[in-house]
PLY file of the C-alpha trace (Angstrom):
ply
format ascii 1.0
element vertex 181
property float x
property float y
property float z
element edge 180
property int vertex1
property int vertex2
end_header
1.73 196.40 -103.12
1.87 193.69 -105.75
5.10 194.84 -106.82
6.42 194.54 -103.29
5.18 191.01 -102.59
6.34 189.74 -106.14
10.32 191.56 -105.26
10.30 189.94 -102.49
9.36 186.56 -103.49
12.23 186.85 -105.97
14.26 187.77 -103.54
13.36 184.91 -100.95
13.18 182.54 -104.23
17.22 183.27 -104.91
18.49 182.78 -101.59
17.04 179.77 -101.22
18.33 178.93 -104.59
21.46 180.00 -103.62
21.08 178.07 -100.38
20.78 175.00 -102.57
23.33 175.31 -104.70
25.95 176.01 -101.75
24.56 173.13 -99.53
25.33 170.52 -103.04
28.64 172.32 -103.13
29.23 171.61 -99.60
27.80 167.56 -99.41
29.65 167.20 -103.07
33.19 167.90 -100.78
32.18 166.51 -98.02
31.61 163.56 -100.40
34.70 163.87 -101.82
36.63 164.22 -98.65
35.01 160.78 -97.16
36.61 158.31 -99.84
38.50 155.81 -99.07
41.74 156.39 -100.97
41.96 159.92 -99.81
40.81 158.93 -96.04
43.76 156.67 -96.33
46.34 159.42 -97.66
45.13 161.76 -94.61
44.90 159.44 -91.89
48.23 157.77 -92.12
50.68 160.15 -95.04
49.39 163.42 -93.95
48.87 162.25 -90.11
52.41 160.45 -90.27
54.16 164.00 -90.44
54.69 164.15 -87.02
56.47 160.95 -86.89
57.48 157.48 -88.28
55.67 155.88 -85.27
52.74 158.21 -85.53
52.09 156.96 -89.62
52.63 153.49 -88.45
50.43 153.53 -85.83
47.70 155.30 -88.45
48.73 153.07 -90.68
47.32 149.44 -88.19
44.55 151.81 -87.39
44.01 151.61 -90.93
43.82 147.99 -91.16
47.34 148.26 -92.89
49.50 145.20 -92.40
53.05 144.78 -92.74
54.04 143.66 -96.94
55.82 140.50 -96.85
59.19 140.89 -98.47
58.53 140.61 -102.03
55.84 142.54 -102.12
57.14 145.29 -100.12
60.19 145.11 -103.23
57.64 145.95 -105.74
56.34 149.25 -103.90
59.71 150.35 -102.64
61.37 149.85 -106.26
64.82 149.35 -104.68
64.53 152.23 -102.12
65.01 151.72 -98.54
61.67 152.25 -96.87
58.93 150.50 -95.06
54.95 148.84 -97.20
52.26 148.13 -95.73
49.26 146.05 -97.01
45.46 146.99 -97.25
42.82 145.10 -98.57
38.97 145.48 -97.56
35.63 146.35 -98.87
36.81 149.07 -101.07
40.06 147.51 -102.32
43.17 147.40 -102.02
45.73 149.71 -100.96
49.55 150.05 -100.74
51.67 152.35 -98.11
54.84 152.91 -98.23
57.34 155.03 -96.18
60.70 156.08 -97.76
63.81 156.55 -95.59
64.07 159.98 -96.95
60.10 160.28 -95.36
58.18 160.26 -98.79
54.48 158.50 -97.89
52.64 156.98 -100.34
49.65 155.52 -100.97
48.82 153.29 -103.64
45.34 152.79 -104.82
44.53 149.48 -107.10
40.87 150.50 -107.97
38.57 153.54 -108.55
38.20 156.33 -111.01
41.47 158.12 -111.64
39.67 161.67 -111.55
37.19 161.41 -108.88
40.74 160.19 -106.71
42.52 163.76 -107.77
39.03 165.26 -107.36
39.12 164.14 -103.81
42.72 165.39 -103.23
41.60 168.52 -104.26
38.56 168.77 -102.35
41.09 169.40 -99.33
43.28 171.79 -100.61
43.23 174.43 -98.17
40.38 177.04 -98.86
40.95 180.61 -99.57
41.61 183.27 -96.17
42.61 180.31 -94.62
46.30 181.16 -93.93
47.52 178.23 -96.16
47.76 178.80 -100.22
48.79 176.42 -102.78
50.29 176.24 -106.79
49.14 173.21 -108.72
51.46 172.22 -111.11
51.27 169.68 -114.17
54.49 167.79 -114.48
55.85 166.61 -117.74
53.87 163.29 -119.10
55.41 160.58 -118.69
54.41 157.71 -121.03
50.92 156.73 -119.67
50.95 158.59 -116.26
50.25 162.11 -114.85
51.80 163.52 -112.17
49.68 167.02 -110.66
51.52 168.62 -107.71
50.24 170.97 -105.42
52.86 172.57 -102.75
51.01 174.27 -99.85
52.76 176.83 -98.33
51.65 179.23 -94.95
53.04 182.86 -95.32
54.61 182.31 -98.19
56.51 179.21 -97.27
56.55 175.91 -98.33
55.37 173.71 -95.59
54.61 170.48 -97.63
53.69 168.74 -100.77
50.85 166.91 -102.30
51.71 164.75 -105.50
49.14 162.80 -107.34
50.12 160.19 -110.19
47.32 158.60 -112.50
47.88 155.76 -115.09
45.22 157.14 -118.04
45.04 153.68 -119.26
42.36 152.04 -117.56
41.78 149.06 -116.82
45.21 148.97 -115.06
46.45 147.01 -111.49
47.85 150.24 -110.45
44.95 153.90 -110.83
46.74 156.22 -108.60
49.63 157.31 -106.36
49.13 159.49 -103.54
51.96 161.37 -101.80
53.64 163.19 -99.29
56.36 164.78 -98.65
56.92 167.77 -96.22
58.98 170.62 -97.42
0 1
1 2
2 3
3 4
4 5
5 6
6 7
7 8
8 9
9 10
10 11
11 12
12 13
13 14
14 15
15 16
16 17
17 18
18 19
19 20
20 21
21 22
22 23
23 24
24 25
25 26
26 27
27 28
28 29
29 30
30 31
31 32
32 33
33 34
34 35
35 36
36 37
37 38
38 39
39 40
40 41
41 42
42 43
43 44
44 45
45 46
46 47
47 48
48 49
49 50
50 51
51 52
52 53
53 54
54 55
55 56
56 57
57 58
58 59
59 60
60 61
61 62
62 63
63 64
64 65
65 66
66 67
67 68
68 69
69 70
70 71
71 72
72 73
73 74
74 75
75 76
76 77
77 78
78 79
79 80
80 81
81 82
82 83
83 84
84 85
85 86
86 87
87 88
88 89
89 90
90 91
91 92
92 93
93 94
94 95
95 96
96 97
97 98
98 99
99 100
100 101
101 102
102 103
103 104
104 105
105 106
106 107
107 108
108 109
109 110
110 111
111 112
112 113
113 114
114 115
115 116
116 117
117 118
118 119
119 120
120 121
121 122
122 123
123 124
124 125
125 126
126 127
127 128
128 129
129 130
130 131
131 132
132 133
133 134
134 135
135 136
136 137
137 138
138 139
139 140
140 141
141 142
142 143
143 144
144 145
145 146
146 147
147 148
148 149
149 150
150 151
151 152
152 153
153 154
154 155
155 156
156 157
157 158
158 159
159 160
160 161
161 162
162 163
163 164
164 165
165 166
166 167
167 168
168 169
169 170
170 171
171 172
172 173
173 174
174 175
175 176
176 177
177 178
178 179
179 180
């Protein structure tokens, strides 16, 4: 009878163990899911797919404002396109939307890897119809570029890039963006 009572405290001792552990797993994402620069990059890049009034209007629900001319210049680098503005308890942000419909977000502050971390905490899980690649691109100089395409039976539906400057301190951590396939 002792042997009984001690398997099954073992037993009842793992799963709620294992209980633990997957209840961390599932706060650390959640966690990871609720920052700011990613909240940003979902609510007005990955929201703005439907339209260029739908990311604008994300983008004042935001808090974004309209750049004034020269600094919408130094996020659009010469390409036609739209910035926006951001700056609040947790920083500041850029936005920008190409004519060609490349979103970006650009994020002034924070830890370069706990940013990609949070890009990757919403990747699409496994059995949920969607897949994804992650690919490494080239270095260039100081930054790195991860992409992930997400595609839905086995076609590419969009594109998440990430670009980090590995030299920190820097004016300029990370690049979020989007661009639908």
């Amino acid at each position: 009878m002792n042997r009984v009572k001690l398997y099954f405290l073992v037993v009842l001792g793992s799963f709620v163990m294992g209980c633990q552990s997957t209840a961390k797993t599932v706060d650390a994402d959640t966690t990871l899911r609720k920052t700011t620069p990613i909240q940003l990059f979902m609510g007005t890049c990955v929201v703005g797919r439907q339209s260029t009034e739908a990311l604008e209007h994300s983008a004042m629900e935001s808090g974004f404002i309209k750049a004034p001319d020269n600094i919408a210049n130094d996020y659009l680098k010469d390409n036609a396109g739209q910035a926006w503005l951001l700056s609040n308890a947790d920083g500041r942000f850029g936005l920008t939307l190409l004519e060609n419909k490349l979103c970006s977000v650009f994020v002034h502050q924070g830890n370069p890897s706990e940013i990609q971390k949070s890009m990757e905490a919403w990747l699409p899980p496994e059995g949920s119809g969607f897949t994804y690649k992650k690919q490494l691109l080239p270095q260039t100089g100081r930054l790195t570029t991860t992409s992930y395409t997400i595609f839905r039976n086995g076609a590419a539906i969009e594109q998440w890039v990430i670009t980090i400057d590995g030299v920190q301190p820097t004016n300029m951590v990370a690049i979020l963006s989007y661009s639908s396939a």
